[in-house]
Phi, psi and omega in degrees: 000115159325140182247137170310184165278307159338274160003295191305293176320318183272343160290330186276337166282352172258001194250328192263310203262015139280022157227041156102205173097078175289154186242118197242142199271174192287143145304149131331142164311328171274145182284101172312094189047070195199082150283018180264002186223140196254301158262149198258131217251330194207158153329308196259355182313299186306330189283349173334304166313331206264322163318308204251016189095323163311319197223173183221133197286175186284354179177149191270013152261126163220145160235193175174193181218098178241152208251172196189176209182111187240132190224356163343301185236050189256004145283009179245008190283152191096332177292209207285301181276305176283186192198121189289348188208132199203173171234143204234112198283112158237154166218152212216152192212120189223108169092003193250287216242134156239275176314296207289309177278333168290353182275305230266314166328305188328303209301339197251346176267004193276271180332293191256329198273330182265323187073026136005110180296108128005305207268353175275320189324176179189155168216146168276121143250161178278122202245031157114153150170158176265015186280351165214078171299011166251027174246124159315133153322146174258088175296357188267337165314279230297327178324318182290325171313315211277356192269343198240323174242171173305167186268348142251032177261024179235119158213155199296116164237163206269205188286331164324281183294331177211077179190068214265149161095181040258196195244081208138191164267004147204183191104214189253149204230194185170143172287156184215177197209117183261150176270124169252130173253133205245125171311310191136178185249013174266003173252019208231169202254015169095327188312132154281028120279009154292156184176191202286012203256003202230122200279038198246009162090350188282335182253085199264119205273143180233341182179123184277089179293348173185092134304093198289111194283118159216016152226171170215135217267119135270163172346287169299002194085356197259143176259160182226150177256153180316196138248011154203175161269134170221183181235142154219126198242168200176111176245124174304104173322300201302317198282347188290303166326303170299296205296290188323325176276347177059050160248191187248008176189143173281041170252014187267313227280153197287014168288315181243355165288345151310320185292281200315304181304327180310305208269002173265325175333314217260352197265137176303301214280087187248346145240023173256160164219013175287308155342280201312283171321325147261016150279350195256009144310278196327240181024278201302292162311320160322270205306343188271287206311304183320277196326320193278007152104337170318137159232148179287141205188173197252019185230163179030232181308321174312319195258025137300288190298298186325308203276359181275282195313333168284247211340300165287281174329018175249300221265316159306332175293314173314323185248009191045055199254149195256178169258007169311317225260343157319312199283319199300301186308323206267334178280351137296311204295321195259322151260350172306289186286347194295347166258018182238321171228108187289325190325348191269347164327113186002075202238306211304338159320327206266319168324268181332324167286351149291316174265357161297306155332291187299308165313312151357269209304314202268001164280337162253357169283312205294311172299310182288356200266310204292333178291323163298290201331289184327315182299303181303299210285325171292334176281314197304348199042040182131324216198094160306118179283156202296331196301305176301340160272335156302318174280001161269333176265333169261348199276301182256004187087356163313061176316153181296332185308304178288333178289307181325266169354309211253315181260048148269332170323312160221080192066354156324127160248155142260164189251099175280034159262316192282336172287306175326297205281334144315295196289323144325305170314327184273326183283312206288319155252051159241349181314160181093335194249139186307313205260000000 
């Protein structure tokens, strides 16, 4: 039997808070006296004091379902996973259980409580780089791994991959050991060397089972160790929902498929489905971020939400989507979710009266983009340059979508490698930052 998203949510805090595990309700988006975050980004983000010693927690087991809003990999949103704004089932230990038990909880709530095929399972541990050479390989991870799956479903990556936080630009970090779930090999890209260090989708990460907090980045970069150990662990409600519900995206899951069916009715594109999927991310995130009091604007968090919200007016243009059918979609959003966050409670008027306003305006942004465009397009010989396709997506707000789109209209290619290689050039020195 499929388990709802209810379902999920109510095993996984009761399954926690029946080993000692106080259960703490989600925080707000905005962040509480935390100028290193625009957004609350993570599960452990609002507890960061509590991590370092600063504040003392209401217990030293804690989980919850806390909601976030990540925009780090917000060009990969529309694919099979990602999402700019999701909830995230956590559990967390500051200062009590560290490695052994945070592995062996994981396994069992995998095992028994989900009922997971196991023989699918694959796991990361951190196997050492040298861009942080006082940090160790964690041999003491993978020894608990290796008592439960094989040693070759454990396999070792660097700091990129297993080595998380903070959650800002400073604060406590950690090596960590992540769960993978293997898809299948119809979802994999055929290589006999793919596993989880490999983006071709077949290897789907469900749950960062432990960051072992046992240091913290300053400023200058330098780690330092904490003055206790803790664990902060985290699963996407949504990717648990895709495997446990046995669809192929979490926009099949019964969390976003409600969103999603408003905007394909209304959408030209009825086998594309990318468009669709990302507004119906955008939407679902926008409507969370308003209600929590954000409003758009070009500075600090405001221009999080603007740039999600252009990004669904881009994408509805593409597809002829009107904005009657945003707001119909943002008032599913408010009610869908609204016994889990009341603030969303006959909230979508106050929504809709936001994206009309933003829809305004950027609807005269749109103009001046299309008028560059023109500027560019006279120049191009041919082929919009990836430099030039960048500055139209960071200046104006342009997805490569849209711009390809306008410069097929006229006869135009663009050069995506060279925008990939910029827009990688652009990620890397922002890393560490929420936008």
């Amino acid at each position: 039997m499929k388990l709802t998203s209810s379902e999920i949510r109510e095993r996984f805090l009761s399954y926690f808070s029946k080993r000692g595990h106080l259960v703490i309700e989600s925080k707000p988006l905005v962040p509480n006296n935390d100028p290193t975050l625009l957004v609350i980004n993570s599960g452990m983000a609002p507890l960061k004091s509590y991590f370092t010693g600063e504040k003392s927690p209401p217990s030293k087991r804690l989980c919850n379902i806390q909601k976030c809003v990540r925009t780090n990999d917000i060009e990969s949103v529309g694919d099979s996973h990602h999402l700019t704004f999701f909830e995230m089932m956590g559990n967390w230990s500051i200062g009590d259980y560290f490695k052994d038990k945070a592995i062996h909880l994981a396994w069992v709530l995998i095992e028994e409580v989900f009922g997971f095929d196991t023989s699918r399972i694959y796991v990361t541990v951190y196997g050492g780089d040298g861009r942080l050479p006082n940090v160790r390989p964690d041999e003491e991870t993978q020894q608990v791994w290796e008592t439960l799956i094989p040693s070759e479903r454990i396999v070792r990556l660097g700091a990129d991959s297993n080595f998380w936080g903070p959650a800002g630009t400073i604060g406590p970090c950690g090596p960590c050991t992540e769960i993978f779930f293997d898809r299948g090999e119809n979802y994999g890209c055929g290589k006999v060397n793919c596993g989880p260090d490999c983006e071709c989708g077949r290897f789907l990460e469900i749950w960062n089972a432990g960051v072992f907090m046992q240091y913290y980045l300053h400023e200058d970069d330098k780690l330092t160790e904490l003055p206790f150990k803790s664990v902060d662990a985290g699963a996407g409600l949504e990717r648990f929902a895709m495997v446990l519900q046995g669809v192929d995206t979490v926009y099949e899951t019964d969390l976003l498929k409600p969103i999603l069916e408003i905007i394909t009715e209304k959408s030209r594109l009825q086998n594309d489905l990318r468009s669709v999927r990302i507004m119906t991310d955008h939407i679902r995130c926008s409507t969370f971020m308003i209600v929590d009091g954000i409003q758009p604007s070009n500075i600090g968090r405001a221009y999080v939400l603007r740039r999600i919200l252009r990004r669904m007016f881009l994408h509805a243009k593409l597809t002829g989507i009107e904005l009657s059918t945003l707001k119909e979609a943002a008032k599913t959003v408010c009610a869908r979710f609204s016994s889990y966050y009341p603030k969303l409670k006959n909230s979508g008027e106050i929504v809709g009266e936001i994206i009309d306003n933003e829809a305004s305006i950027f609807d005269k942004t749109l103009r001046r983009g299309l008028k560059e465009f023109d500027k560019i397009a006279s120049r191009s010989h041919g082929m919009i340059t990836g430099g030039d396709t960048f500055k139209l997506h960071d200046t104006l707000g342009f997805p490569l979508e849209l711009t390809k789109e306008i410069a097929q209209t006229r006869g135009l290619s663009v050069d995506e490698e060279e925008f990939k290689s910029k827009f990688e050039e652009h990620r890397r020195r922002s890393r560490g930052s929420t936008n």
